[in-house]
MARNUDO-114423 format. One line per 10 residues: their letters; for each residue x, y, z of C-alpha. Coordinates in Angstrom, 2 decimals, m for minus. Layout:
BEGIN
a = X:Y:Z | ...
END
This chain:
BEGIN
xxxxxxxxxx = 100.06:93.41:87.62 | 96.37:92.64:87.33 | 93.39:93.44:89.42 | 89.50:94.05:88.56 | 89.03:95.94:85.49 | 85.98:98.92:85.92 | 83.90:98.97:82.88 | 83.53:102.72:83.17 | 87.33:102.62:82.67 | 89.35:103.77:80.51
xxxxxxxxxx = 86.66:105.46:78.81 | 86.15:108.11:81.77 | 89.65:108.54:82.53 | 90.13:108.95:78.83 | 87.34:111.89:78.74 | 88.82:113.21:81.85 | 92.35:113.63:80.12 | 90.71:115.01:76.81 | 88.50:117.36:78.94 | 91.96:118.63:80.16
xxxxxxxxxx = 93.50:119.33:77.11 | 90.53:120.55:75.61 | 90.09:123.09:78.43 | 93.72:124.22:78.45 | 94.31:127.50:76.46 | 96.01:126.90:72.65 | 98.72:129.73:74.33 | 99.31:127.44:76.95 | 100.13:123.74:75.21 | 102.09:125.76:72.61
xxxxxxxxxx = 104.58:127.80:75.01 | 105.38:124.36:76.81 | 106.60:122.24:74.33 | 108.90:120.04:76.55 | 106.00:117.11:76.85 | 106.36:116.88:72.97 | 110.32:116.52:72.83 | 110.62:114.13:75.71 | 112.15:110.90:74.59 | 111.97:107.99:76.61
xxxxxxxxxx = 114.46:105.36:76.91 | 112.59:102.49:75.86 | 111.74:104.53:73.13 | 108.29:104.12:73.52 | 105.56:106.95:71.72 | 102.47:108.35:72.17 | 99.99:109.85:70.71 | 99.39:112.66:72.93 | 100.42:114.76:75.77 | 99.91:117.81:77.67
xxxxxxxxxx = 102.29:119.66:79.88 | 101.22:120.67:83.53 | 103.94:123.11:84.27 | 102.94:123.83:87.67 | 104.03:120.09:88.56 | 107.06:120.81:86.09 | 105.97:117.42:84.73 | 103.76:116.38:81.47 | 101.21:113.06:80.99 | 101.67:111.41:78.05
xxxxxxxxxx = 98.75:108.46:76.02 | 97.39:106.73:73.43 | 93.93:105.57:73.57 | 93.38:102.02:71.40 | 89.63:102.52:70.98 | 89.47:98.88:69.50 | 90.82:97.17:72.18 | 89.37:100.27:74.77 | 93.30:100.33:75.81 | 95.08:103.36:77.19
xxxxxxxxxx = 98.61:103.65:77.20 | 100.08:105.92:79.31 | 103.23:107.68:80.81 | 104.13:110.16:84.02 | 106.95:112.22:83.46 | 108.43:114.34:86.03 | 111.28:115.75:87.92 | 111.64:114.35:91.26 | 114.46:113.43:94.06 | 111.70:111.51:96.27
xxxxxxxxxx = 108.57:110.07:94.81 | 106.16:110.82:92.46 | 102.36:109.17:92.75 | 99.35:109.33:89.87 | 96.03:108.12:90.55 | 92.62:108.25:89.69 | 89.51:108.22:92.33 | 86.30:106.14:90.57 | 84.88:107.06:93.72 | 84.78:110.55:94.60
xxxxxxxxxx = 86.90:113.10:94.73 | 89.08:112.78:97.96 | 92.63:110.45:98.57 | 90.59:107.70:100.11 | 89.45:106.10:97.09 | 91.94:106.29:94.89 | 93.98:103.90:92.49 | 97.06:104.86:92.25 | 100.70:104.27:90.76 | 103.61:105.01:93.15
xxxxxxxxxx = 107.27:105.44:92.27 | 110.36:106.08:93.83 | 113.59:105.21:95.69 | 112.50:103.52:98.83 | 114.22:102.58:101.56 | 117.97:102.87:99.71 | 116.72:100.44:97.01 | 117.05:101.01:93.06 | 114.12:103.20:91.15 | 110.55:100.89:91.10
xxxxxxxxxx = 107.43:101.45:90.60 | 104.18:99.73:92.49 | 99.86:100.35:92.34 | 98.45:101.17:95.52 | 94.63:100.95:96.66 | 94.88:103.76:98.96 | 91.88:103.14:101.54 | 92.78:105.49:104.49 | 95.01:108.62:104.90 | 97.30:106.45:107.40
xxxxxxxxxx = 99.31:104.78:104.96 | 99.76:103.64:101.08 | 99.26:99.85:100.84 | 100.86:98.26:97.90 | 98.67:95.99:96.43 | 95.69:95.50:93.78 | 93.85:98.13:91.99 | 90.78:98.57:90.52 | 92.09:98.57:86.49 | 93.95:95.62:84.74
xxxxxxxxx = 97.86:97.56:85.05 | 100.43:95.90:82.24 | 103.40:96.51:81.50 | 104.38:99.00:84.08 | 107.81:100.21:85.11 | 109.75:103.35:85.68 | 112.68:104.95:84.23 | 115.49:107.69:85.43 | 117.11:110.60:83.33
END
């Protein structure tokens, strides 16, 4: 998937997620070590990850600084869909880039970005950052 690439991204959405943890109290990240012991099936790793138990679901990245590259992953537990997106814009829905995924419409498990530009309805389409590599996984 491709689309225009923000120079202002990854870097703030990189702070953003480091602000997070950062802010988080040590008690906190230690008591919910699920994020930590989550094993994909692709096997894929990362460097980081904090657990939002309110969601019951964690975010997971590496940050490349040499290639200003942020790997990421959205774990959750969900029987619908589950969305993640950042606004560049402001801090409302209408705005944001986001990825979508979910069972829709009886069809197997995918995963889609969406330029959401109204509160009517989710468009699939473009975004705002160069998206590689994406997909979605059941456990």
């Amino acid at each position: 998937m491709g689309g225009r690439r923000s120079s202002s991204f990854p870097n703030a959405a990189v702070l953003s997620l480091l602000s997070l943890s950062v802010l988080l109290p040590a008690s906190l990240s230690q008591s919910h070590s699920s994020c930590k012991s989550h094993k994909f099936s692709t096997k894929k790793t990362f460097e980081n990850c904090i657990d939002l138990p309110t969601l019951n679901a964690a975010v997971h990245w590496t940050f490349d600084a040499a290639t200003s590259a942020l790997s990421m992953a959205f774990s959750a537990k969900s029987d619908g869909w589950i969305a993640w997106g950042l606004n560049p814009q402001g801090s409302g829905m209408v705005g944001t880039q986001a990825l979508i995924a979910g069972k829709f419409a009886g069809a197997a498990l995918s995963v889609d970005t969406y330029d959401i530009q109204s509160y009517h309805a989710a468009v699939k389409g473009p975004i705002s950052y160069n998206v590689t590599g994406i997909s979605a996984e059941e456990s």
